[in-house]
VOGU-3710 file (C-alpha; in Angstrom, 3 decimals, decimal comma):
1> xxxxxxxxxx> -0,430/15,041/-9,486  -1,134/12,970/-12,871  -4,275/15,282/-13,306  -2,382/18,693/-12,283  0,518/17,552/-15,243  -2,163/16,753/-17,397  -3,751/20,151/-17,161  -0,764/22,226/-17,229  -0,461/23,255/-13,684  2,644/21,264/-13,103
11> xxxxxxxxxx> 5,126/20,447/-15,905  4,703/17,615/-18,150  5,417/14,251/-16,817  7,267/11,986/-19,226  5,664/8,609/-17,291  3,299/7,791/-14,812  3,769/4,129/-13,472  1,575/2,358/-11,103  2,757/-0,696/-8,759  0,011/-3,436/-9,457
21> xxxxxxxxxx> -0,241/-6,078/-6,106  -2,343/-7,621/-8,138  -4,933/-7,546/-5,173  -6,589/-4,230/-5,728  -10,003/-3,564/-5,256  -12,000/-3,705/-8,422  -12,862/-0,012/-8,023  -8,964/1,154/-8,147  -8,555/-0,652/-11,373  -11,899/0,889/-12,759
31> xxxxxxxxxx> -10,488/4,308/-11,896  -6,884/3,722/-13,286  -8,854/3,045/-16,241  -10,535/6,289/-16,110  -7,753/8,028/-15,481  -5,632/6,773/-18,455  -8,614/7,538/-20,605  -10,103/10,756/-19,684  -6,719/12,449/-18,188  -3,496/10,495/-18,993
41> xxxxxxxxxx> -3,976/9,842/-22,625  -5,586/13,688/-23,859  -2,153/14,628/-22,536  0,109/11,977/-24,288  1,214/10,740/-20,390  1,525/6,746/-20,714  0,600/5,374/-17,838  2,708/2,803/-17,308  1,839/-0,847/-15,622  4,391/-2,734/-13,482
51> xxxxxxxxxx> 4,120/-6,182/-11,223  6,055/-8,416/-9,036  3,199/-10,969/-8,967  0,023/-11,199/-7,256  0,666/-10,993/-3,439  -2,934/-13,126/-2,459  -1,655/-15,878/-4,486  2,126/-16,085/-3,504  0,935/-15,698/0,115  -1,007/-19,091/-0,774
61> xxxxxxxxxx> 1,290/-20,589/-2,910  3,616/-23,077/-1,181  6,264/-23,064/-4,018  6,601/-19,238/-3,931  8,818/-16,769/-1,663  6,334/-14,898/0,468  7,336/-11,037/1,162  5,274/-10,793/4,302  2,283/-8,720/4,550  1,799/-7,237/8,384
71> xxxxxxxxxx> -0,048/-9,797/9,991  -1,544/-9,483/12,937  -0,684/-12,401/15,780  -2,052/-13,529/18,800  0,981/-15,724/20,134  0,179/-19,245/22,162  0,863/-17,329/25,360  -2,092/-15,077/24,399  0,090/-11,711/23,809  -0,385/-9,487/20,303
81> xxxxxxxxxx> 2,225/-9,098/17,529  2,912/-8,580/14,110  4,536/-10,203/10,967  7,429/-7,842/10,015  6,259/-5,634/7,051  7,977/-6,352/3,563  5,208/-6,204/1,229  5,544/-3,006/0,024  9,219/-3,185/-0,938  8,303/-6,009/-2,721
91> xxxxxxxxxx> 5,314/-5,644/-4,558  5,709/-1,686/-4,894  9,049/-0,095/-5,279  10,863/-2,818/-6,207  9,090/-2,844/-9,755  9,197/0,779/-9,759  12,937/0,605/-9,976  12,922/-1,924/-12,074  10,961/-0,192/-14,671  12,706/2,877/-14,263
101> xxxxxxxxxx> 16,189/1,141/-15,265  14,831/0,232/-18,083  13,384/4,143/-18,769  17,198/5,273/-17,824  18,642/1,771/-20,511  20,544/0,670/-17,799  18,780/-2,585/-16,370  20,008/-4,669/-13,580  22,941/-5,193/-12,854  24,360/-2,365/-15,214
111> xxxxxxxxxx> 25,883/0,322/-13,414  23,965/3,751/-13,629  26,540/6,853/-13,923  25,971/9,722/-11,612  24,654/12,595/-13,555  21,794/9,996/-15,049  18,681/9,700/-12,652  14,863/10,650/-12,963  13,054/13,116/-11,195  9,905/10,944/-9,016
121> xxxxxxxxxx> 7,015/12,984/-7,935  5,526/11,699/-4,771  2,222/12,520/-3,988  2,692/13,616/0,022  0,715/16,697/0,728  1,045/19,335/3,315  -1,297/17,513/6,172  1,681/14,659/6,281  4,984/16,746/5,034  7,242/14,939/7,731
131> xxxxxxxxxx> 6,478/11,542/5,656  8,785/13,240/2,408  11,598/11,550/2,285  14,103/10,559/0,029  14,628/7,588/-2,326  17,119/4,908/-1,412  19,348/5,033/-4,582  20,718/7,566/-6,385  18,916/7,471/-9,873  15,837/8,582/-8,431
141> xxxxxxxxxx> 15,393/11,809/-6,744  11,756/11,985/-5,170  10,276/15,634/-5,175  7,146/16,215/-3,582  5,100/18,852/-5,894  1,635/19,087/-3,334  3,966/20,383/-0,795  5,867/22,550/-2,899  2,399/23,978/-3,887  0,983/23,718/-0,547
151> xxxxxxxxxx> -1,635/21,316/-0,982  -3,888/20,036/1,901  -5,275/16,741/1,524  -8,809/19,351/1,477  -7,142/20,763/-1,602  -6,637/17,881/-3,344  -10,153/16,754/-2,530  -11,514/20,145/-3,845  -9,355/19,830/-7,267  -10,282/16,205/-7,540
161> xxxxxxxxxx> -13,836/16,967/-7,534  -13,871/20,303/-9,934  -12,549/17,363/-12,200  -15,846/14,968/-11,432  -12,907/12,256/-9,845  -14,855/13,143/-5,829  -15,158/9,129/-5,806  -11,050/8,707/-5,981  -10,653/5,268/-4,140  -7,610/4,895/-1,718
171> xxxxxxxxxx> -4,831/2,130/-3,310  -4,567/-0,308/-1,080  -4,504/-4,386/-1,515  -7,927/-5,573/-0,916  -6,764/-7,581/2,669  -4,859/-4,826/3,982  -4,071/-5,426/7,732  -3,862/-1,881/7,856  -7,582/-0,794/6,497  -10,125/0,496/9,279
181> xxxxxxxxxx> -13,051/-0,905/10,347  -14,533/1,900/8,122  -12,933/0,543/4,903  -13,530/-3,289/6,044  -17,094/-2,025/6,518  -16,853/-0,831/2,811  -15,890/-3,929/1,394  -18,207/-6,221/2,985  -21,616/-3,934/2,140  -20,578/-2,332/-1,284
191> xxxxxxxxxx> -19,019/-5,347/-2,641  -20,149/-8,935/-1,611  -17,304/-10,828/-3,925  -14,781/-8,666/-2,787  -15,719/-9,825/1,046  -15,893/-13,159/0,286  -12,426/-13,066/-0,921  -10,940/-11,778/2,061  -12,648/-13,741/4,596  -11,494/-16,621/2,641
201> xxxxxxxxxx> -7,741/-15,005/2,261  -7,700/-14,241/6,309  -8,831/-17,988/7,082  -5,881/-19,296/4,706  -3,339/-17,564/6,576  -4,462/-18,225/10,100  -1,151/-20,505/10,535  1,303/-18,079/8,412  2,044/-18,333/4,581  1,882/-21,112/2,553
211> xxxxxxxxxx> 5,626/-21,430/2,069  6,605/-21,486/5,332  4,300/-24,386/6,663  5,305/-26,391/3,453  9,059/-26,197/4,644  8,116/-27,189/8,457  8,564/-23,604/10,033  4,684/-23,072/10,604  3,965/-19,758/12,610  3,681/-20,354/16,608
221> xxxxxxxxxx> 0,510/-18,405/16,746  -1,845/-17,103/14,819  -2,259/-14,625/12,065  -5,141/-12,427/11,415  -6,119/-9,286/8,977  -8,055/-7,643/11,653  -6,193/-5,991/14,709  -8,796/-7,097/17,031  -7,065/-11,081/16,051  -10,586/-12,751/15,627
231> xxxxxxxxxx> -11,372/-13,870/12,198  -12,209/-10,967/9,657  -16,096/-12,018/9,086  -16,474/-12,288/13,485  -14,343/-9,247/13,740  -16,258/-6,112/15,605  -16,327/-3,764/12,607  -19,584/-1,980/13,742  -18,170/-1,449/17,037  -14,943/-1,034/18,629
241> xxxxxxxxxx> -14,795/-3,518/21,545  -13,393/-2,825/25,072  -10,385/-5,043/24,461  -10,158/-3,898/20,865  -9,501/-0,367/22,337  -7,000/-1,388/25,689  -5,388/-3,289/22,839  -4,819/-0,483/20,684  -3,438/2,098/23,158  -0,858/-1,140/23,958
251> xxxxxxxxxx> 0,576/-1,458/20,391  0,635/2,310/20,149  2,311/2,586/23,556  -0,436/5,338/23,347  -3,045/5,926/26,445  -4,742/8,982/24,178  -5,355/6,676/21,165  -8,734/6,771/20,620  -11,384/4,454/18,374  -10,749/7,258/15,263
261> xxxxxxxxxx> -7,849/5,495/14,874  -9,317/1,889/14,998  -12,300/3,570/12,397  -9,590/4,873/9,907  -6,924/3,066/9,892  -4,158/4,021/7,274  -5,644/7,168/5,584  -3,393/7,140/2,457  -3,276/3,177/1,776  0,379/1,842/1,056
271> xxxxxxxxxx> 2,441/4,297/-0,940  5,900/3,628/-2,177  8,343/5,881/0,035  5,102/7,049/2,079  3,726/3,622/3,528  2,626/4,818/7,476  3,391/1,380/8,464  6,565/1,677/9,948  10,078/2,298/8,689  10,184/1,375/5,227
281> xxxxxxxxxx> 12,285/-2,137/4,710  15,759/-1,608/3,391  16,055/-2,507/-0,508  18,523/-3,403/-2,743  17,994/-3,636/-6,208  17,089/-7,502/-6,884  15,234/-7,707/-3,565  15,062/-7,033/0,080  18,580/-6,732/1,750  18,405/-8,148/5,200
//
C-alpha cells in the first residue's frame, strides 16, 4: 500500500507508521530501511517509528508487566494449551493509537470530538477479505484499499516484484509461536544468530514469564514456541511427526487439517486489526481492558 501511495496509484498518504516489538528479524528492519529510502522518502511519506518496549526483554524481565505472547503448554497432566494472546494489543496497536493522538493533538486522556478521526489503510487483500474489520474507537476508521482494488495476495506479489521488493519479508517477532516449521526452518539455516536467540528465548520461558515466577505464581506446566511442546532446537521442523499432526487436528477441532498448516503457519505474520490468532484482545486506550 506504502509503495502503491508512493507511485500515485492510491492517494497520498499523510503517514505511514510501523509498530516496532523490538524483536524483528534483522531482515524486516533492513527492508523498512529500504523502503523509507527508495519509496517512502522520493514521495515525502514519513515513515513513522513507534514502540511499547521490546517484548523478548520484558518477557525476561522480572520487574516488567508481561503482555503474554501465545505460548504453547503442555500441562502436568500431559494435555496441550495455550497462554492467552495479548501481545499484539500491546506491542502493536496500542502505540499505533498512541501516535495517532498525537497526529489528531489530542493525547491521552483528552477527549477526541466526533467529526476528528484519521482514515487507516489496512493492508488485507482479497484472498482473506472476511479478516476486514473495523477499528475499536472512533478516531480511526480502517479502510482496506487491496480489496477495494481487488488485490490477490498473487497481485501484490506481482507489483512487489515489478518494483525489485520479490524478497518482502513477513513482520513477525523473531519467536513467534505462530511461525511454521517453514519459517523456523528459515531462521535456523539463513541466520545462525538469529537461531541462537530463540532457542535461548524458548528455554527462558519454559516455566512462564519472568514476572510471574518472581511474584510466586509460576506457570503449572510448561511453555514452549513450537506447537509440537518440545524445545525449539529438538523440535521436528524437517518433519511433521505423527503426534505433531493428531495434535494439530485436536487444537483445530479439525480432522481435515493437514501438515500445510503445520509447514505455514500464520501466512501474514501479526498485523494490527488482522492478527489470525484468534479474536483480537479488547483495548482501551492506556492498555488492555480485561
Amino acid at each position: 500500500m506504502l509503495a502503491l501511495s508512493a507511485k500515485g496509484a492510491l492517494p497520498r498518504v499523510d503517514y505511514a507508521i510501523f509498530a516496532d516489538t523490538g524483536w524483528e528479524p534483522q531482515a524486516v528492519y533492513r527492508h523498512l530501511d529500504r523502503l523509507e529510502r527508495e519509496i517512502a522518502a522520493p514521495a515525502g511519506i514519513p515513515i513513522l517509528r513507534v514502540s511499547s518496549g521490546n517484548i523478548r526483554k520484558d518477557a525476561l524481565d522480572p520487574q516488567h508487566r508481561f503482555a503474554s505472547m501465545p505460548l504453547y503448554i503442555l500441562n502436568q497432566d500431559g494435555k496441550p494449551g495455550m497462554t492467552r494472546r495479548q501481545c499484539t494489543g500491546e506491542y502493536k496497536i496500542k502505540p499505533l493509537k498512541k501516535k495517532v493522538r498525537e497526529l489528531l493533538e489530542y493525547p491521552y486522556p483528552a477527549r477526541i470530538p466526533r467529526d476528528v478521526y484519521v482514515e487507516q489503510w489496512v493492508g488485507i487483500s482479497t484472498d482473506e477479505f472476511h479478516r476486514a474489520k473495523d477499528a475499536d474507537v472512533k478516531y480511526m476508521r480502517n479502510r482496506h484499499p487491496l480489496i477495494d482494488m481487488g488485490w490477490s495476495r498473487a497481485d501484490c506479489i506481482r507489483y512487489l516484484t515489478s518494483l525489485g521488493l520479490a524478497d518482502t519479508p513477513k513482520s513477525s517477532c523473531l519467536g513467534c509461536p505462530f511461525h511454521g516449521n517453514a519459517q523456523w526452518r528459515s531462521i535456523r539455516d539463513s541466520s545462525p544468530q538469529e537461531w541462537s536467540d530463540v532457542v535461548a528465548f524458548d528455554a527462558a520461558i519454559r516455566n512462564g514469564n519472568a514476572r510471574a515466577n518472581a511474584t510466586g505464581n509460576r506457570l503449572l506446566g510448561e511453555a514452549f514456541l513450537h506447537r509440537s511442546r518440545v524445545p525449539l532446537d529438538q523440535a521436528p521442523i524437517d518433519h511433521v511427526t505423527a503426534a505433531e499432526w493428531a495434535a494439530l487436528q485436536q487444537e483445530l477441532g479439525d480432522s481435515e487439517a493437514d501438515a500445510q498448516d503445520l509447514e505455514d503457519g500464520v501466512i501474514d505474520g501479526c498485523s494490527p486489526w488482522a492478527c489470525r490468532g484468534g479474536a483480537e484482545p479488547v483495548q482501551d486506550d492506556f492498555g488492555l481492558a480485561s
